[in-house]
Every structure is written in C-alpha cells, then in structure tokens.
One Martini backbone bead per residue (centre of mass of N, CA, C, O) as a GRO file, in nm:
protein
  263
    1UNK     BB    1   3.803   8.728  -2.438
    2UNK     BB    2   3.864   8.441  -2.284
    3UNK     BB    3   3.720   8.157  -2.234
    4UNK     BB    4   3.666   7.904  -1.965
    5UNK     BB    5   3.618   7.578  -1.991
    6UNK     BB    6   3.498   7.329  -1.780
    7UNK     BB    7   3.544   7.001  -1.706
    8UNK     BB    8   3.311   6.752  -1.648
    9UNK     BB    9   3.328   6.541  -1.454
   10UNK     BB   10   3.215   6.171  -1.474
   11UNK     BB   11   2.999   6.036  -1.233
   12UNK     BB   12   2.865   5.768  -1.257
   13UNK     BB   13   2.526   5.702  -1.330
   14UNK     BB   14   2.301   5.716  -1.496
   15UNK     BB   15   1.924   5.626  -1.494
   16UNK     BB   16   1.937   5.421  -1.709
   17UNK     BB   17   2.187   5.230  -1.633
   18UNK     BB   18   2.055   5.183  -1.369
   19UNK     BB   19   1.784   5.034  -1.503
   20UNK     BB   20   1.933   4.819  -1.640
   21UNK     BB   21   2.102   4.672  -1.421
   22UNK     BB   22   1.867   4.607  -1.215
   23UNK     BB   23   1.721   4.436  -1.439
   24UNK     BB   24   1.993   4.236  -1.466
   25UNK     BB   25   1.940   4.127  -1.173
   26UNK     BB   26   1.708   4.048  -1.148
   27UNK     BB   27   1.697   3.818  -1.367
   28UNK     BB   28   1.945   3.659  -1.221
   29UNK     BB   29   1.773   3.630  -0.957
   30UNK     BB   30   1.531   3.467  -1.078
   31UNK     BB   31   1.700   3.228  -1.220
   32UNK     BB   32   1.832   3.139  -0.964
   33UNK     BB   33   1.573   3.062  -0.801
   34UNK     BB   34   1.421   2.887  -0.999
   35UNK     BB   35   1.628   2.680  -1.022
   36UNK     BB   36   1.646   2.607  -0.680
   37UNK     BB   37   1.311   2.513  -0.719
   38UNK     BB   38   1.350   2.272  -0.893
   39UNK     BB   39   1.601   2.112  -0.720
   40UNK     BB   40   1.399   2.098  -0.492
   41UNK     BB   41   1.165   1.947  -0.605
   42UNK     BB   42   1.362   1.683  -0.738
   43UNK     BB   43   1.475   1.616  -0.451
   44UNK     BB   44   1.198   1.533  -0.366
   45UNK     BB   45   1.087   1.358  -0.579
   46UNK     BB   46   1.317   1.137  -0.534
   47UNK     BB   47   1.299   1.071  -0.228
   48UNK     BB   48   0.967   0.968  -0.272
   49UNK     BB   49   1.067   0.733  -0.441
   50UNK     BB   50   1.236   0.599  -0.239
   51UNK     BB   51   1.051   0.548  -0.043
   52UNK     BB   52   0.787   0.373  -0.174
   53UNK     BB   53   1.015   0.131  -0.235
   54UNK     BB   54   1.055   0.078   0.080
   55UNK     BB   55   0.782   0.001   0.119
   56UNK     BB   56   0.714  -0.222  -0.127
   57UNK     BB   57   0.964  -0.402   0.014
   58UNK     BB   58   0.857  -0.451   0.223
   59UNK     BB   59   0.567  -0.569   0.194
   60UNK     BB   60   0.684  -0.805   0.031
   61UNK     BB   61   0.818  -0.933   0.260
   62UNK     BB   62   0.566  -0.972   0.400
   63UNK     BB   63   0.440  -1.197   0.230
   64UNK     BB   64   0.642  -1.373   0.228
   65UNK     BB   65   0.645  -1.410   0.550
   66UNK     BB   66   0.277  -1.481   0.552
   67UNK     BB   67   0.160  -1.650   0.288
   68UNK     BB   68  -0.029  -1.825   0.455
   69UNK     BB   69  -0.187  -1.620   0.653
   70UNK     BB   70  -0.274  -1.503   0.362
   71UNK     BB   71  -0.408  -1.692   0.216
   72UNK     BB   72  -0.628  -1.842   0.435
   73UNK     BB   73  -0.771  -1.537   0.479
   74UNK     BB   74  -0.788  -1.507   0.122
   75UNK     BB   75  -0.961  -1.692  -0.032
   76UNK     BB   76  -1.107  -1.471  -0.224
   77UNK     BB   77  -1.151  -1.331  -0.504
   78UNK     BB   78  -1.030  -1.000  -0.425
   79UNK     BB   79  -0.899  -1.001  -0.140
   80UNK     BB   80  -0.873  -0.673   0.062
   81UNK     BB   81  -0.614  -0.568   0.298
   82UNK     BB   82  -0.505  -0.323   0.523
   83UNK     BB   83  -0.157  -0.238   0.601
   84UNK     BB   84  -0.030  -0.089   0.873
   85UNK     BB   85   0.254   0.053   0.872
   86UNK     BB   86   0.284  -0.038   1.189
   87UNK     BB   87   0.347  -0.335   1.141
   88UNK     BB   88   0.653  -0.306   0.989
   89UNK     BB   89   0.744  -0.152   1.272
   90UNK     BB   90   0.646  -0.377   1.512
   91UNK     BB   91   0.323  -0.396   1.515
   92UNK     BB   92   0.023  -0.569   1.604
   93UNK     BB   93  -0.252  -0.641   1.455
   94UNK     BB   94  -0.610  -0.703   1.492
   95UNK     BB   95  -0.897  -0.704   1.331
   96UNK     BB   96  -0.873  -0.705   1.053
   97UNK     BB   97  -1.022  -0.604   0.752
   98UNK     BB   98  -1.196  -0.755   0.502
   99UNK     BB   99  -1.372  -0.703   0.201
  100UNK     BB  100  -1.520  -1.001   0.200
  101UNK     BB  101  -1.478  -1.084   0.524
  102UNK     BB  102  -1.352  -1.056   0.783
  103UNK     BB  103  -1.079  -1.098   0.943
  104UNK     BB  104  -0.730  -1.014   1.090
  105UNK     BB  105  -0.429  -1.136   1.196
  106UNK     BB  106  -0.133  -0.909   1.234
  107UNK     BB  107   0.188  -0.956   1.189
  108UNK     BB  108   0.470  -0.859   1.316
  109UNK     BB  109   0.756  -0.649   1.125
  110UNK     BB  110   1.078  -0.541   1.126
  111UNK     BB  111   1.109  -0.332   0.786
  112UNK     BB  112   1.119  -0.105   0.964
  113UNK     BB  113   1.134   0.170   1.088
  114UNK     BB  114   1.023   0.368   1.372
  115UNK     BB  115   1.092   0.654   1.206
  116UNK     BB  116   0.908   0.616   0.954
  117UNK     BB  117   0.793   0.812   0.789
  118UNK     BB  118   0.456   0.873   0.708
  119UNK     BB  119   0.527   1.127   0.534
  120UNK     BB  120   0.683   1.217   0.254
  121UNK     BB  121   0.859   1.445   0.088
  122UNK     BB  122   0.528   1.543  -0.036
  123UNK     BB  123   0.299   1.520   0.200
  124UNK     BB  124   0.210   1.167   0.132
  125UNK     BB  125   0.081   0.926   0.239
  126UNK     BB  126   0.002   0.570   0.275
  127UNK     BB  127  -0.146   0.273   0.127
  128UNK     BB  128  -0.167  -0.073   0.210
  129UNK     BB  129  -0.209  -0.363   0.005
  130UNK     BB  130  -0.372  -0.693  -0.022
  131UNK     BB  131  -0.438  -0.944  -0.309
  132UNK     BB  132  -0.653  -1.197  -0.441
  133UNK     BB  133  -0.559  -1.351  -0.765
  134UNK     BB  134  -0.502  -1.616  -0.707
  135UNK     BB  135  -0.364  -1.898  -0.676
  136UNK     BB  136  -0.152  -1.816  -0.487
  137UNK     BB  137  -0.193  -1.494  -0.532
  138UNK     BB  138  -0.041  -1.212  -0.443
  139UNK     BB  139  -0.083  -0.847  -0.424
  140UNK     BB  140   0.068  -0.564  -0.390
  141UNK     BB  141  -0.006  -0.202  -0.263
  142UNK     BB  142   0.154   0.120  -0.290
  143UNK     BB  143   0.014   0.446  -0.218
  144UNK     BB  144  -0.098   0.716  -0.225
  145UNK     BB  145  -0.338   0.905  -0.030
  146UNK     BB  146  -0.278   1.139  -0.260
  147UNK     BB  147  -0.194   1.374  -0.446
  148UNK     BB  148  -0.003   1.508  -0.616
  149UNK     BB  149   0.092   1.861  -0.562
  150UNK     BB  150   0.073   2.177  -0.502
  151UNK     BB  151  -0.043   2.480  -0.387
  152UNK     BB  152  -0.271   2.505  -0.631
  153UNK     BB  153  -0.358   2.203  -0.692
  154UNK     BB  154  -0.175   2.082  -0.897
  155UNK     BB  155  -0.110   1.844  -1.069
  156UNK     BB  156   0.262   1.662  -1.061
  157UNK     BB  157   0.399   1.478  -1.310
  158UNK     BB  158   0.683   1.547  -1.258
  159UNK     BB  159   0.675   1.453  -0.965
  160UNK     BB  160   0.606   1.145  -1.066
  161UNK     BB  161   0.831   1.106  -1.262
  162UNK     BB  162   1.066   1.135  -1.051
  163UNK     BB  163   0.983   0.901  -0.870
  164UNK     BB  164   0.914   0.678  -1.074
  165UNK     BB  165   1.221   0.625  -1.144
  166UNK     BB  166   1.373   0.630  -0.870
  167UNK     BB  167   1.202   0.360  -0.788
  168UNK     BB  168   1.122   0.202  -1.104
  169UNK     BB  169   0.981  -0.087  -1.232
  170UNK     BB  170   0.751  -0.091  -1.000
  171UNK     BB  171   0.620   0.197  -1.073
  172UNK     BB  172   0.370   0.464  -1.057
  173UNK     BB  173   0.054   0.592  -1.186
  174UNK     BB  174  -0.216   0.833  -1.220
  175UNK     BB  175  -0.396   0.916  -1.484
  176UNK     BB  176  -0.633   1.153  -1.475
  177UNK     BB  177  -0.934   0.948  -1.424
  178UNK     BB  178  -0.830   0.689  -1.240
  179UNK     BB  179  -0.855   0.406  -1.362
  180UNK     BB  180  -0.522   0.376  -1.322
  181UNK     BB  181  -0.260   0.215  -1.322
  182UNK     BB  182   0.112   0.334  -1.452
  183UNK     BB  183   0.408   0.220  -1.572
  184UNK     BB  184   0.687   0.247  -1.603
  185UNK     BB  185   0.673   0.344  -1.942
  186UNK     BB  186   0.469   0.177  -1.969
  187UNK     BB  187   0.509  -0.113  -1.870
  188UNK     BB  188   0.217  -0.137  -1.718
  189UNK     BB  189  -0.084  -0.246  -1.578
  190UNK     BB  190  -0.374  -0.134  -1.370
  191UNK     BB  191  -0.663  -0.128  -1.199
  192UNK     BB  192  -0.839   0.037  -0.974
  193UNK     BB  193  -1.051  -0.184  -0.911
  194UNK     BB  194  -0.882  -0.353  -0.744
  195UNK     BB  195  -0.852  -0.103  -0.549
  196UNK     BB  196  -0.943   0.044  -0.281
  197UNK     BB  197  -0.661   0.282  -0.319
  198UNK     BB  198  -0.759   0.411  -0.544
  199UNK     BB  199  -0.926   0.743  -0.623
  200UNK     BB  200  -0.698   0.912  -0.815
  201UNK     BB  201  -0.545   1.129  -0.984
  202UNK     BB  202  -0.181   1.153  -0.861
  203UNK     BB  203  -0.087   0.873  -0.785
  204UNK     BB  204   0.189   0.707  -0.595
  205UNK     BB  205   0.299   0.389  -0.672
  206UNK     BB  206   0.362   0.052  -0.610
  207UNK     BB  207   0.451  -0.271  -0.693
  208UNK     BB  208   0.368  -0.633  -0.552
  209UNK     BB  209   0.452  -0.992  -0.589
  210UNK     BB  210   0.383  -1.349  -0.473
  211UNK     BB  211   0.405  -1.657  -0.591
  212UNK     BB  212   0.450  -1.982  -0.580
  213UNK     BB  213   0.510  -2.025  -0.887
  214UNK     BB  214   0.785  -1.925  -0.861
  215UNK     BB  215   0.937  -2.088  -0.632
  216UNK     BB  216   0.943  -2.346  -0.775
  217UNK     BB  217   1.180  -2.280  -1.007
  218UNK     BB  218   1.361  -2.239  -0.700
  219UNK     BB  219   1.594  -2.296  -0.486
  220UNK     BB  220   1.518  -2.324  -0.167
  221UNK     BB  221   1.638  -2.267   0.153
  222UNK     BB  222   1.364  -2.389   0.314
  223UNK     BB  223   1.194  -2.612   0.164
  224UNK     BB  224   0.888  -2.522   0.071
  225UNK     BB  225   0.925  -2.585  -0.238
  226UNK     BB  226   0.911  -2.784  -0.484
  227UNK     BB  227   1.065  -2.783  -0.785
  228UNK     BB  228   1.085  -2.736  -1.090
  229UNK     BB  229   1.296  -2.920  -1.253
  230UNK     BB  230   1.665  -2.891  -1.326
  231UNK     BB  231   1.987  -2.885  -1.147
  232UNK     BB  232   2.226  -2.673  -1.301
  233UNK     BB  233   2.562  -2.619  -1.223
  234UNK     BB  234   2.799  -2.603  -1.457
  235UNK     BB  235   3.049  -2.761  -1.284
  236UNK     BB  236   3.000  -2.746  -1.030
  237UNK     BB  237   2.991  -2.775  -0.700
  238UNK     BB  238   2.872  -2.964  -0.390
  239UNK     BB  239   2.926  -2.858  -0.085
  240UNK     BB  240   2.905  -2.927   0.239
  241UNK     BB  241   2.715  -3.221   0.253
  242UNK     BB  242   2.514  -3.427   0.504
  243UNK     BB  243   2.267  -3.473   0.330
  244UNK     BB  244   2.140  -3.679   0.082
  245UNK     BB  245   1.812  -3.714  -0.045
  246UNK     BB  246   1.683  -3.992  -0.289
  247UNK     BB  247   1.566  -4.079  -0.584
  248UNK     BB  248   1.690  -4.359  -0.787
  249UNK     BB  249   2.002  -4.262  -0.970
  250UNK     BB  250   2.328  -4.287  -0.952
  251UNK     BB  251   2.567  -4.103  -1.101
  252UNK     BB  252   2.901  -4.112  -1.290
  253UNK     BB  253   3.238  -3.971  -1.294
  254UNK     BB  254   3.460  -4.047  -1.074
  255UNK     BB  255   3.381  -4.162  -0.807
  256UNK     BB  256   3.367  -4.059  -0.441
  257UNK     BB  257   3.289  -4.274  -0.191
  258UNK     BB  258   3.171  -4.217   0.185
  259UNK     BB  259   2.950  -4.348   0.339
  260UNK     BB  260   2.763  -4.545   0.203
  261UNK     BB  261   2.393  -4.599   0.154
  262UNK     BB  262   2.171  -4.861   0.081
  263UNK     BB  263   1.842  -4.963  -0.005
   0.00000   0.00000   0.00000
C-alpha cells in the first residue's frame, strides 16, 4: 500500500519573518519622522535668523534717521533706551526711560511692517536697545527676550548656530554664563554688561552701529556732513550739475565752461 503525501502550499509569512518586517517598516518610519523633525526645526530657525536680521537694520535705520535727537537725548556714556517694537511699526513712544537719568520721545518710522509678528520663528520675542559708546557713536542691539530652548529647556545651540548664519556676520549669541555676546564664527564679541538686555546663556543677538565718523569718510547724499579725503571719480564725469560751489582754484585740461561766474 502506497502512502499518498500531500504537498502543503505554503503561503503567507511565518511570525518570525512577520517581525523583521514589522521591526525593519518601523526603523525606517522613525528614520523617515526624525529626519522631518531636524528639517523642521532647521528651517524654524533660519527663519528666526531671517527675522532678527529684518529687526536689526530696521533699528539700524531708526539711529541713523533719529542720530541727531539721540545723540542729543543719551549724552552720558553708556547711557542705554529701550526701543518698543512698535516705535519701527509706526506707532510713537513719549517718555521713554534712559538709564542714566531722564526720558526720551521716540518718533514712529515705519520701517516694519505693522503685521511684524512680535514672537520670532522659535517663540521667543525681542529687546531692541540703543548705547551711547561715546564721541557720537551710538551701538543699537536687537537680543531674543529669553534663550532658545526646546520642550526640555535645553538650550539649543544648533538652532542658535543656524539662524545666526542666516542673519550674517553681525549676528551673534550667548553662550554658557552668558557674560557676553560671540559674533558669527567668533567674528566679533561684546560684554553682556554693555546692554541690560544680555541676561543669560542662549539669546540670539543682532548688533548694528553708528559712528559720525564713519559717515565723513563717504560723500553723503543729504550733505549732513562734510567729507574727510579727496574725491576720487576715477576719469568718470560728473552729469547734471546746477550750482559746484568751492573755494581755491579750479584746474584741468581742455576745459569748456559756460556761464562761469568768478568772485
């Protein structure tokens, strides 16, 4: 009598095979997650520096458009204001506290928009202030009101690192005791004790600066001060001229003038 075996189709996975699969779907779902969330974090905070970048040369421009009345207002050195967000939004402050004694009235400039979110990319909001360095040099400085962190309270240098790339080379930060600001790459630094708005480890700065003395070096457009060297056109012309008022003597070669006036 001849047995008769049945061949068993086998079909489907065995339990083992079952959870290397599981196990390998699941790896690479978490790979898939993690890498979304570092993506996500690095383009809040290169947001974050995009944004800090726009606040300080918004500040930038508030000094150099208000120069007169503060230098006027903050004549101690060291003496430092705080500029409301909303001064560069349009809207205009009076009696503003100095630190070393008295008030200021701040004029509006809309040089923001008035949509400018107060809370950065990373959720932390922004002190602007302005420092008299002396000798008609003002230093403006634009800080995160508290550190970056994450959900843990980790102070989170990576995101520190890559919004102050994006802002560039007068970004900065605070690290470890926060006794100073470290510009990009170790670029520049600052004392913390310059600003009362430094207060601990992990704030992302801005600075922006101002001096007189910068200003005299470059032919100005508004004639507000008067240039230091000689000006050099390098064989340009220069167009459309209604009145060159000067004094010594005038000189050149193959000159054609017409309706000169001689005193």
């Amino acid at each position: 009598m001849k047995l008769i075996r049945r061949k068993r189709n086998r079909k489907g996975f065995s339990l083992i095979e079952l959870i290397l699969v599981l196990g390998l779907s699941s790896l690479i779902y978490l790979g898939v997650i993690n890498n979304e969330k570092r993506r996500s974090e690095t383009f809040r905070a290169e947001a974050a520096g995009e944004q800090i970048k726009e606040v300080g040369q918004a500040l930038g421009e508030y000094i150099n458009q208000n120069k007169g009345l503060l230098v006027s207002r903050l004549t101690a050195d060291g003496s430092i204001v705080t500029i409301p967000l909303s001064v560069l939004q349009g809207v205009p402050e009076a009696g503003v506290a100095i630190s070393t004694g008295g008030t200021i009235d701040l004029p509006a400039r809309r040089l923001l928009p008035a949509s400018f979110n107060t809370l950065n990319a990373l959720s932390a909001g922004y002190v602007l202030q302005i420092r008299n360095e002396g000798v008609d040099s003002l230093r403006g400085l634009v800080v995160t009101d508290a550190a970056i962190v994450d959900a843990t309270g980790a102070i989170r240098y990576d995101w520190l690192g890559y919004a102050a790339r994006k802002a560039g080379s007068s970004a900065g930060m605070t690290f470890f005791d926060g006794t100073r600001i470290t510009g990009l790459n170790a670029g520049w630094a600052l004392p913390a004790n310059n600003f009362t708005s430094v207060t601990e480890a992990g704030q992302l700065a801005y600075r922006t600066l101002y001096s007189s003395n910068y200003d005299a070096v470059y032919l100005r457009r508004d004639g507000l001060y008067a240039m230091v060297g000689n000006l050099n056109m390098g064989n340009y012309d220069i167009l459309d001229a209604t009145n060159i008022t000067f004094s010594g003597w005038l000189s050149g070669n193959n000159a054609v003038l017409n309706n000169l006036e001689v005193g």
